[in-house]
C-alpha positions in Angstrom: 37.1 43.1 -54.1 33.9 41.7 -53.2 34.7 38.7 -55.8 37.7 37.8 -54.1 35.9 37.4 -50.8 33.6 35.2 -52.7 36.3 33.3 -54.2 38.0 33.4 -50.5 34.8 32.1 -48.6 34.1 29.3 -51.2 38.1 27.9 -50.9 37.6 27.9 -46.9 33.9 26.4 -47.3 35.0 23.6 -50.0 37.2 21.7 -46.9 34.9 22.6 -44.6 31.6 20.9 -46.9 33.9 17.7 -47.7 34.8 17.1 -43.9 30.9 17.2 -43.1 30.2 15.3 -45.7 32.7 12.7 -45.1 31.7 12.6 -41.6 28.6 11.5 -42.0 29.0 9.4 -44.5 31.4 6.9 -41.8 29.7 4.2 -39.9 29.6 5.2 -36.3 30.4 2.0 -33.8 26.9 1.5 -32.5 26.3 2.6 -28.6 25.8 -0.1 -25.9 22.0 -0.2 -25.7 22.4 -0.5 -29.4 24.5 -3.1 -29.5 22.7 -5.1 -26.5 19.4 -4.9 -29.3 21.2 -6.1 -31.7 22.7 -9.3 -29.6 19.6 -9.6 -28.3 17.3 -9.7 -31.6 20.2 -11.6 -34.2 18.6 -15.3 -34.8 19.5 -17.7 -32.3 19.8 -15.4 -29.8 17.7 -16.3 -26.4 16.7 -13.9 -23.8 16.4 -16.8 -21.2 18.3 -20.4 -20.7 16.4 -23.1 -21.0 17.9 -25.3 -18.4 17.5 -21.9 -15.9 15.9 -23.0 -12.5 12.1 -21.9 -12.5 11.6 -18.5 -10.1 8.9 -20.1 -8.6 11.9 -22.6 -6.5 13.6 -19.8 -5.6 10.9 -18.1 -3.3 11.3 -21.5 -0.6 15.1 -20.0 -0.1 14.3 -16.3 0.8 14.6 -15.2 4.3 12.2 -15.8 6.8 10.1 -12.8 8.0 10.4 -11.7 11.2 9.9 -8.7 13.6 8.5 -5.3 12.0 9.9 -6.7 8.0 7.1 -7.9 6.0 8.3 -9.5 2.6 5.8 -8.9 -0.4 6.7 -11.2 -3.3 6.4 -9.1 -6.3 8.2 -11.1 -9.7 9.0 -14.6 -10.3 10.1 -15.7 -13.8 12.2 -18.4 -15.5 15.3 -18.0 -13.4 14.4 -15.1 -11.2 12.6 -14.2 -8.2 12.0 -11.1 -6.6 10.8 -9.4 -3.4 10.3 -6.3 -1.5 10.5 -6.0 1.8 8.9 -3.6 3.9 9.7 -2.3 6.8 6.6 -0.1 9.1 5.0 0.2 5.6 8.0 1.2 3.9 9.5 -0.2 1.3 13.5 -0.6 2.6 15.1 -3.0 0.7 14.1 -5.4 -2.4 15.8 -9.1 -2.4 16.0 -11.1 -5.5 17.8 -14.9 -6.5 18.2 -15.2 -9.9 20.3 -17.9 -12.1 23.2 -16.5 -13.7 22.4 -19.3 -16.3 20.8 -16.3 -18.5 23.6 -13.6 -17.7 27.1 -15.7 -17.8 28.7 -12.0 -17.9 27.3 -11.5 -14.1 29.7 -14.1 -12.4 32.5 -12.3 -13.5 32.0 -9.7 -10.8 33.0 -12.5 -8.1 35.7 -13.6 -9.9 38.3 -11.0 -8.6 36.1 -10.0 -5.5 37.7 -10.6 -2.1 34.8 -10.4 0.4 32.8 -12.9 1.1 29.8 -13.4 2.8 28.3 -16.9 4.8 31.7 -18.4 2.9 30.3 -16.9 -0.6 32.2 -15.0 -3.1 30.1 -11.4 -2.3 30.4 -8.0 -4.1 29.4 -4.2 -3.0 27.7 -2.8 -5.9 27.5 1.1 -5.5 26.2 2.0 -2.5 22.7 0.4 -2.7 23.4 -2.9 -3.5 25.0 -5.9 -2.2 25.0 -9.6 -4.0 26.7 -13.1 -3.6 27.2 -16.0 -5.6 26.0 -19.1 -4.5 27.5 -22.3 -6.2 29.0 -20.4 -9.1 25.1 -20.3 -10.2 22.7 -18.8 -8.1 22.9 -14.5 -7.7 21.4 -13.6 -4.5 21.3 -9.7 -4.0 19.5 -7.3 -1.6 19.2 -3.7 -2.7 18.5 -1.2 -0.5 16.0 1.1 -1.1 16.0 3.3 2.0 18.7 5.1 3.4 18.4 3.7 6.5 18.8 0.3 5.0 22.9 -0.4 5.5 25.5 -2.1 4.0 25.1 -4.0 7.0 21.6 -4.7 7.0 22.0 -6.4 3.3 24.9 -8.3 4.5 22.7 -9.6 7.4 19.9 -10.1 5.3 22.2 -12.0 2.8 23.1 -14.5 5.6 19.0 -15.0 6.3 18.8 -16.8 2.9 18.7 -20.6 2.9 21.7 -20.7 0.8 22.7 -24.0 1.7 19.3 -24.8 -0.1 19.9 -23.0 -2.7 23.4 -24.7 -3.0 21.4 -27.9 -3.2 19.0 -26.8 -6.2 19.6 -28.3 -8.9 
């Protein structure tokens, strides 16, 4: 008896060994942050355009302070700026231009978007995040970072930004 249970459990175990083995034996289609590496790191590939505007233009084109805001620049790089602003110490919202020159994929997004905002193809993104493109090139965004910073305040904010100089950049 106890010989045909063996016999039994190694006839059920034979499939069940093969499959396992099998299964890890196939190449598995590599995840997204896998993938993005290996883009990224292949020869020839470039993290940054060339002919991207410097991030050090882009800080003349951000909104003016005014009232209780205080804008702290915080990163400028080949095609991107960035800045927080602050609000009675807090930080409420962070406002960035950046050249979709490195990030082709990003213009997409406008593409089939029906809002605009200051006559500029504009997108919602969540509920945090609000961008526009300027001249098919230029990404300006505001993310808020405080509640109390609306989908109203970034659209306002949005309209502060010389984007007719930006328009102009070349």
């Amino acid at each position: 008896m106890l010989k045909k249970f063996q016999k039994l459990l190694t006839l059920a175990l034979v499939p069940f060994v093969l499959w396992v083995s099998l299964s890890a034996c196939t190449p598995q289609p590599p995840s997204r942050f896998e993938q993005a590496q290996q883009e990224s790191t292949q020869r020839g590939a470039t993290a940054v355009v060339k002919e991207s505007s410097q991030g050090a233009k882009f800080n003349a084109f951000f909104p003016p302070v005014e009232g209780d805001y205080k804008r702290i620049y915080t990163q400028e790089k080949q095609g991107f700026a960035e800045a927080k602003l602050k609000r009675a110490g807090k930080e409420v919202a962070v406002l960035a231009i950046s050249d979709v020159l490195n990030n082709p994929a990003a213009v997409q997004k406008f593409q089939t978007s029906s809002l605009t905002i200051a006559g500029y193809p504009a997108v919602q993104q969540g509920s945090m995040a609000t961008a526009l493109l300027v001249e098919g090139r230029y990404q300006v965004k505001v993310l808020s970072r405080d509640a109390s910073f609306t989908a109203q305040d970034r659209k306002q904010w949005l309209e502060k930004f010389n984007l007719a100089g930006l328009a102009a950049l070349q």
